[in-house]
MARNU-455001 format. One line per field, with one value per residue (C-alpha): residue number from 0; residue in one letter; x negated, y, z negated. Coordinates in Angstrom, 3 decimals, decimal comma, padded with zeros to 6 digits, always signed. Layout:
<rs>
n	[NUM  ...] $
res	[a  ...] $
X	[X  ...] $
Y	[Y  ...] $
Z	[Z  ...] $
</rs>
This chain:
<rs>
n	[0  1  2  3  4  5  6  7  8  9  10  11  12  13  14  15  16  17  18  19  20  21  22  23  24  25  26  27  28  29  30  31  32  33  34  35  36  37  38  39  40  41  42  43  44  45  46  47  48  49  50  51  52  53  54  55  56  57  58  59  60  61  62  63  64  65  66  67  68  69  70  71  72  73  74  75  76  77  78  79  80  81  82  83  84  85  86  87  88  89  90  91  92  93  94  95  96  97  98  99  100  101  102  103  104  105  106  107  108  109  110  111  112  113  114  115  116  117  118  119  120  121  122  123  124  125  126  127  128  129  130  131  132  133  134  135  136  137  138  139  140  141  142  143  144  145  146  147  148  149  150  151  152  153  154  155  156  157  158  159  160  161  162  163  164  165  166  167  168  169  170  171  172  173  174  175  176  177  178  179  180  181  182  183  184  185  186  187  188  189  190  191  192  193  194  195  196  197  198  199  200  201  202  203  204  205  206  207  208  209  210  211  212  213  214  215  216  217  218  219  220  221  222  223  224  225  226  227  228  229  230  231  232  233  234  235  236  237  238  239  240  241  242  243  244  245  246  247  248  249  250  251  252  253  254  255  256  257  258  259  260  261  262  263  264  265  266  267  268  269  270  271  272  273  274  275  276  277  278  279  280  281  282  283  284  285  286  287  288  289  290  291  292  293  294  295  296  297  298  299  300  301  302  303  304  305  306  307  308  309  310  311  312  313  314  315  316  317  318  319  320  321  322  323  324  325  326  327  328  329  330  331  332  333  334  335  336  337  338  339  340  341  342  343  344  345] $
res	[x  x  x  x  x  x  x  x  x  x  x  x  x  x  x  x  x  x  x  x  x  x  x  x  x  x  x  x  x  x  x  x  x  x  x  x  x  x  x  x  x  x  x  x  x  x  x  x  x  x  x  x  x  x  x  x  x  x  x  x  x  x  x  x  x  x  x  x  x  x  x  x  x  x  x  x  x  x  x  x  x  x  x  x  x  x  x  x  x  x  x  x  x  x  x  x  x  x  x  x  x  x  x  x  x  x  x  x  x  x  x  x  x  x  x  x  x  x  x  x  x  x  x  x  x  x  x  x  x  x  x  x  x  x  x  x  x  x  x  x  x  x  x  x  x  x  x  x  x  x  x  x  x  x  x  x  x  x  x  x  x  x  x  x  x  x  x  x  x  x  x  x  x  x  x  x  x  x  x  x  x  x  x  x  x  x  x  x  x  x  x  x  x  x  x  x  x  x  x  x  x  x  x  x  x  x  x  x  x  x  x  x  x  x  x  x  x  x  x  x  x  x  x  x  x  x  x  x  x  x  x  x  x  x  x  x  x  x  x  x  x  x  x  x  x  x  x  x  x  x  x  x  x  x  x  x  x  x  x  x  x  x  x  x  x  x  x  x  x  x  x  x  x  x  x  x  x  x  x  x  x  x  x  x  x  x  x  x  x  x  x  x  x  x  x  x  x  x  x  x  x  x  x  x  x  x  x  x  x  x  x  x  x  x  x  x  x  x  x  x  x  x  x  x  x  x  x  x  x  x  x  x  x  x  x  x  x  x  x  x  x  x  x  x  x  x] $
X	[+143,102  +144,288  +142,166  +138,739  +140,180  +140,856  +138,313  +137,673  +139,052  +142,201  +142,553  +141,324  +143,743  +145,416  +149,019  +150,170  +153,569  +156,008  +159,451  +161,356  +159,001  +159,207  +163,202  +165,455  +168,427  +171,970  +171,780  +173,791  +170,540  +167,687  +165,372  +162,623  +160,841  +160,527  +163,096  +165,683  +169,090  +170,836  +170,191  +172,185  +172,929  +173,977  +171,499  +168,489  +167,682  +166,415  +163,006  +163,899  +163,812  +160,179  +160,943  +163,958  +165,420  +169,132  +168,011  +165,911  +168,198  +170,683  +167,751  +167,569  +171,370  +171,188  +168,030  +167,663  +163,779  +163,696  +163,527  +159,906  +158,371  +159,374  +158,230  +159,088  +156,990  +157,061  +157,125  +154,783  +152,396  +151,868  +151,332  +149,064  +147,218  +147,554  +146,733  +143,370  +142,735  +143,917  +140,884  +138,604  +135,714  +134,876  +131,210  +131,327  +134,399  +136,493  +139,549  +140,296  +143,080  +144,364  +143,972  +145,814  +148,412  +149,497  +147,020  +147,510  +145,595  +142,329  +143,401  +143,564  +140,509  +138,654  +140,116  +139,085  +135,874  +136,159  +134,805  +137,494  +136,765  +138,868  +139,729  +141,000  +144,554  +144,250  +144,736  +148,546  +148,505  +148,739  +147,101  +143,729  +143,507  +140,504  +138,398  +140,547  +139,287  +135,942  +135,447  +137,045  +134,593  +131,586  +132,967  +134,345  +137,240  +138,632  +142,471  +143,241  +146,560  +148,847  +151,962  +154,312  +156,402  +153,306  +153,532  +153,325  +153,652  +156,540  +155,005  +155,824  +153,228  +153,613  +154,541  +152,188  +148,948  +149,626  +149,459  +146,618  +144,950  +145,929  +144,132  +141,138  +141,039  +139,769  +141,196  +144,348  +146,634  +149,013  +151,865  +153,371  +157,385  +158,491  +160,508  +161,608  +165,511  +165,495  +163,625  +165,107  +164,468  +161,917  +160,519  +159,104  +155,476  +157,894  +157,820  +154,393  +153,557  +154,732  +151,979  +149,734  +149,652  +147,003  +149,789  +151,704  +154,409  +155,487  +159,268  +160,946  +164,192  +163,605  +164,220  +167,266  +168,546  +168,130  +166,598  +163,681  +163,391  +163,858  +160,520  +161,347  +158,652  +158,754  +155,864  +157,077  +154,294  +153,058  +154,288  +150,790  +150,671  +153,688  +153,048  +149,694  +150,680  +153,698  +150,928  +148,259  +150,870  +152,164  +155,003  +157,840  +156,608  +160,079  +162,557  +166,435  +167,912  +165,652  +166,618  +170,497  +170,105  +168,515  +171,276  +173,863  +172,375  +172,276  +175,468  +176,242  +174,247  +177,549  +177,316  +173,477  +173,550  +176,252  +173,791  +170,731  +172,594  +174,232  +170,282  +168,684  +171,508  +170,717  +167,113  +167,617  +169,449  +167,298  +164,274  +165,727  +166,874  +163,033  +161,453  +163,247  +161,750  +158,628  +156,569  +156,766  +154,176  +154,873  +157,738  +156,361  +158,466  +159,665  +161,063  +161,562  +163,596  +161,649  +159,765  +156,555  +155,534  +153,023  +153,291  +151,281  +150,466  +151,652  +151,031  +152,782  +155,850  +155,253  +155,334  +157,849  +160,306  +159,125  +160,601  +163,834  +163,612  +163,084  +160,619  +158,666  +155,292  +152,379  +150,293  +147,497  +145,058  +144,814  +142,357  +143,584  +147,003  +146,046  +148,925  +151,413  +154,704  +156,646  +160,352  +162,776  +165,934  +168,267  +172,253  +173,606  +174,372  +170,602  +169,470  +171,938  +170,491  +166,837  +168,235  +169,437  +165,769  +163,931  +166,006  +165,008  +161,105  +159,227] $
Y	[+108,810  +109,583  +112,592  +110,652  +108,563  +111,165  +112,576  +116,219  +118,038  +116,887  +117,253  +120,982  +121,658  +124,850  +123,422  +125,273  +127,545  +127,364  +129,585  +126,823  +125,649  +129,118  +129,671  +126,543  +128,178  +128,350  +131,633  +133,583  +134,977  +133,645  +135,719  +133,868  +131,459  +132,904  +130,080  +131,132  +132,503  +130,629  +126,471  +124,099  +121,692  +122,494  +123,080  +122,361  +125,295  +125,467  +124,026  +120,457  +120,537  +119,614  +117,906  +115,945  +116,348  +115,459  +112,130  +111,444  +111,819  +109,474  +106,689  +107,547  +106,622  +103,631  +102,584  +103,060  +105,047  +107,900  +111,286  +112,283  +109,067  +109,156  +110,960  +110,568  +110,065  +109,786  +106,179  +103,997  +104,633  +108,118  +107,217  +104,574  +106,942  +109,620  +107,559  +107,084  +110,418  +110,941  +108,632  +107,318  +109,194  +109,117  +107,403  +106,145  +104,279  +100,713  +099,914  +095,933  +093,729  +090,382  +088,775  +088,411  +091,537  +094,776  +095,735  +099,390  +099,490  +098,832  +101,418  +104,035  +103,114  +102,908  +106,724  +108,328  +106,679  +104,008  +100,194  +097,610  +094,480  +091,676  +088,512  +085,384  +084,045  +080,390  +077,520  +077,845  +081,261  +082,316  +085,287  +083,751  +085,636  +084,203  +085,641  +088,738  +089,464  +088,477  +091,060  +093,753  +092,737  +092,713  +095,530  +097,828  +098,897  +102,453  +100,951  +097,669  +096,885  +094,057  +093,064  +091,335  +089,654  +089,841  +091,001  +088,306  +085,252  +086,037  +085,235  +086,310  +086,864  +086,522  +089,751  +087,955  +087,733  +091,127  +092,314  +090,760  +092,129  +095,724  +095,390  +094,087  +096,999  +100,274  +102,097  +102,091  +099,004  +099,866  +096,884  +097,319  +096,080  +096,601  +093,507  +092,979  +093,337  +090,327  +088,121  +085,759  +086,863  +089,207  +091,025  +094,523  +095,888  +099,163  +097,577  +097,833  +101,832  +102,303  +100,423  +101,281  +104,366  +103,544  +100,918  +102,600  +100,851  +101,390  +100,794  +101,675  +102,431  +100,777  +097,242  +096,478  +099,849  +100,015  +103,494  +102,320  +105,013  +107,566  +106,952  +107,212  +105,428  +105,498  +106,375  +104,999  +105,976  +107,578  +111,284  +112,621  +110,591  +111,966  +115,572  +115,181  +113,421  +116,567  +118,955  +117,407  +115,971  +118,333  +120,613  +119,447  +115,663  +114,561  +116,258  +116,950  +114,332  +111,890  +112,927  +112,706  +109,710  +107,849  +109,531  +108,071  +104,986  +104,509  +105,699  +102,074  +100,382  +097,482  +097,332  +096,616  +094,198  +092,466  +092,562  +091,024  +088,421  +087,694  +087,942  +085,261  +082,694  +083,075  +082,379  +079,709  +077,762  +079,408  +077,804  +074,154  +074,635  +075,907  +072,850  +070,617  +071,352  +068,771  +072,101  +073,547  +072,126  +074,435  +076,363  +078,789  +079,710  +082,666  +085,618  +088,647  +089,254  +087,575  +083,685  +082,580  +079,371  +077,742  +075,786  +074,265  +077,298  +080,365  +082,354  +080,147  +080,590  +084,227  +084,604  +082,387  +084,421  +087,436  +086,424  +085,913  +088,442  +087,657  +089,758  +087,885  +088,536  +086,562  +086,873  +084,335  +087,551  +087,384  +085,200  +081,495  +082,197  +080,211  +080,263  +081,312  +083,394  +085,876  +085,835  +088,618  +087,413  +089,199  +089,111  +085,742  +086,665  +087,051  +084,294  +082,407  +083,226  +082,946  +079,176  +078,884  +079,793  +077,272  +074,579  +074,826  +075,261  +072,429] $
Z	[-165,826  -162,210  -162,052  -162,298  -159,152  -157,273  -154,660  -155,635  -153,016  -153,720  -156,997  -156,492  -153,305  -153,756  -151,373  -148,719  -149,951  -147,347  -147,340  -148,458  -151,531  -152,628  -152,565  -152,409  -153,985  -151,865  -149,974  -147,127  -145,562  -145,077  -143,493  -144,689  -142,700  -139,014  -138,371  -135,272  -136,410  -134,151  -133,207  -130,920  -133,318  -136,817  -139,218  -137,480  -136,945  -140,618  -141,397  -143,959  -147,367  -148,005  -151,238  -149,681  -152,744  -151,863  -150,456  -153,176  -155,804  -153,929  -154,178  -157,544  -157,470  -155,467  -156,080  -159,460  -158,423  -160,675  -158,693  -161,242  -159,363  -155,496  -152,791  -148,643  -145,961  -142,518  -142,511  -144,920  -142,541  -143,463  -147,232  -146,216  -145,180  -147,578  -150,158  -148,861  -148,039  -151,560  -153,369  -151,339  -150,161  -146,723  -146,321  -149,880  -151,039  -149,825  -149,647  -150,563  -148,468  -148,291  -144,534  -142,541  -143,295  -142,120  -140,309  -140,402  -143,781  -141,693  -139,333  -141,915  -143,492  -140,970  -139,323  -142,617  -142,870  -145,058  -145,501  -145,393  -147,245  -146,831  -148,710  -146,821  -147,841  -148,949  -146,313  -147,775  -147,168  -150,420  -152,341  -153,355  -156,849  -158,040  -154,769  -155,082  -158,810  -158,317  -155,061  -157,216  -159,891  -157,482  -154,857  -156,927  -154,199  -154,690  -153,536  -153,619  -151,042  -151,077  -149,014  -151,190  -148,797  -146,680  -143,145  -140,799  -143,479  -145,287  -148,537  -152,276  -154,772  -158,322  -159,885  -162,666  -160,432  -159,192  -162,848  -163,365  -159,879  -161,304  -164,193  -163,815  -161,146  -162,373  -158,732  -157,264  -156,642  -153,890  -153,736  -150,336  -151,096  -147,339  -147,322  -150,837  -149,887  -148,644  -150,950  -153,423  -157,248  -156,273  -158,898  -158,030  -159,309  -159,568  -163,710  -163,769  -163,297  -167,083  -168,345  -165,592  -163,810  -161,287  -159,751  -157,137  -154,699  -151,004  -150,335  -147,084  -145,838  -142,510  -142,634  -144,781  -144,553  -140,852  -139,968  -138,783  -135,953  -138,936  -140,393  -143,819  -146,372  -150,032  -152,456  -156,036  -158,668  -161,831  -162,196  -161,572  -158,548  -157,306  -157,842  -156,375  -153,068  -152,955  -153,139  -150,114  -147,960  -144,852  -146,151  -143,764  -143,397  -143,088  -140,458  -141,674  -138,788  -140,645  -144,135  -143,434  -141,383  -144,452  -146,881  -144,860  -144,721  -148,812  -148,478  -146,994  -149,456  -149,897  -146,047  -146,010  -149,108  -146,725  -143,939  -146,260  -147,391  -143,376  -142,554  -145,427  -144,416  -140,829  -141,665  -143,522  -140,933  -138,175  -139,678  -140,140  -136,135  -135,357  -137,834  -135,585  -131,888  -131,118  -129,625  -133,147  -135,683  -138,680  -140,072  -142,780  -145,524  -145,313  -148,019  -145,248  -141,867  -140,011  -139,589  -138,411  -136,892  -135,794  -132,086  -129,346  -126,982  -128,454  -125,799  -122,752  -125,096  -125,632  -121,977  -121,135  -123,745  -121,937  -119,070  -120,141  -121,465  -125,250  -127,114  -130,138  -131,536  -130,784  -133,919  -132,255  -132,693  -136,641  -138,855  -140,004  -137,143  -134,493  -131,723  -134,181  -132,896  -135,272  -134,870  -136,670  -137,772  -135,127  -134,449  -134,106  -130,308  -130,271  -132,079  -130,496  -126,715  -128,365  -129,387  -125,745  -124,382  -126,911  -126,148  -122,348  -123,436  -121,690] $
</rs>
């Protein structure tokens, strides 16, 4: 089934062998890999495990991701674009999106050659699954991509309309999970790849885990998914500071369920405070670290924040967001001082 989707280049591609895909086992010389025998810091000297095996199995552990369906990339960005490269043809195919969103979907579309068509959210901002079904009926998109908490609304989507997305879709449906730590009940599309293989999900270790600067994204999928994406993705994607730095951070995993849970309270309260200024005429519920409203001129308050020197995002830019601001849910020092700045906004 996953063969057919995939363009034929890939599913051709002889991979690249590198020194360490050929010999993994421990050893007291490794002469190898052209690597220098000597480095300044400890072990990075040594080219990463390209299968980032030991990290993976701890996600396995923590997680509960089973190591025959993961793979790491540098960032969700890179499997973004991977899978594209992966199945859609440049020229030919689409990819289909929900607006507004991440916008780095477009991005890699468009880079690699392919037509973005895009569905507008309802006026609730909602996933409008009727419009969504009947452009995959009528389109035909080779990937299908949906943010589930969406990126910038904060919305959850039905893990039943997302089955029902997946399967009237005869391509790939690619449920982006970024946020899902810190969502109430949320239940993952991860339940869904049994049934259907063409459903893979994007996790990431670098909001609730906090290594963002690590760039470490994960690609949960079918088995043949997996194995293909190992063979056409670069052989040492993923450096060994980033690896380590993502082991020790599941490592923590009480510590970060600690942090979630200090995080969702301080949004809920945060968004009560922001539903009570008279500049702010909507506070949009919210199921990821961060809340978006909508105010009176968004970008006098962006600039105003700026210069005390409060960084927010002004998300004015994207269809149906007129002079909206997105806020993350920081420290309560820095919400606190962000509090301080509002209160003095004239």
């Amino acid at each position: 089934m996953i063969e057919r989707l995939l363009n034929p280049w890939i599913r051709d591609l002889i991979p690249y062998s590198s020194a360490r895909s050929e010999f993994s086992a421990p050893a007291d010389i490794l002469l190898d890999a052209n690597e220098s025998w000597e480095g300044g810091n400890s072990g990075i000297n040594r080219y990463p495990d390209p299968l980032a095996l030991k990290l993976r199995k701890k996600m396995e552990e923590v997680l509960s991701l089973p190591l025959s369906m993961t793979a790491i990339g540098n960032g969700s960005d890179e499997i973004i674009d991977m899978l594209i490269r992966m199945f859609c043809i440049p020229g030919k195919d689409s990819i289909l999106i929900e607006r507004p969103t991440y916008g780095t979907y477009s991005v890699f579309a468009h880079t690699s050659g392919v037509d973005v068509i895009n569905v507008m959210l309802t006026p609730s901002l909602d996933l409008d699954a009727d419009a969504m079904l009947e452009t995959i009926e009528r389109k035909k998109p080779k990937i299908v991509f949906i943010c589930t908490p969406n990126n910038p609304t904060g919305r959850v989507y039905p893990l039943s309309v997302i089955r029902a997305i997946a399967e009237a879709n005869s391509g790939i449906t690619a449920i982006d999970e970024a946020y899902c730590d810190f969502a109430d009940g949320f239940e993952s599309a991860v339940s869904l790849i049994n049934s259907n293989p063409r459903v893979v999900v994007l996790r990431t270790l670098s909001k609730a885990y906090g290594v963002a600067g690590a760039r470490l994204g994960i690609l949960v999928s079918d088995p043949d998914v997996q194995r293909v994406f190992m063979k056409a993705k670069p052989p040492y994607n993923v450096s060994s500071l980033s690896q380590e730095a993502g082991y020790k951070a599941l490592c923590e995993a009480e510590k970060v369920r600690e942090r979630v849970r200090e995080t969702k309270e301080r949004r809920t309260a945060f968004s009560s405070y922001l539903a009570s200024l008279p500049f702010v005429e909507e506070v949009f519920p919210s199921q990821a670290n961060f809340v978006l409203i909508r105010v009176q001129n968004a970008k006098a308050l962006y600039d105003y924040l700026v210069s005390r020197s409060i960084i927010v995002r002004n998300r004015s830019s994207e269809p149906m967001l007129d002079n909206t601001i997105r806020i993350t849910i920081g420290s309560e020092e820095e919400m606190q001082a962000l509090k301080e700045a509002l209160d003095e906004w004239k």
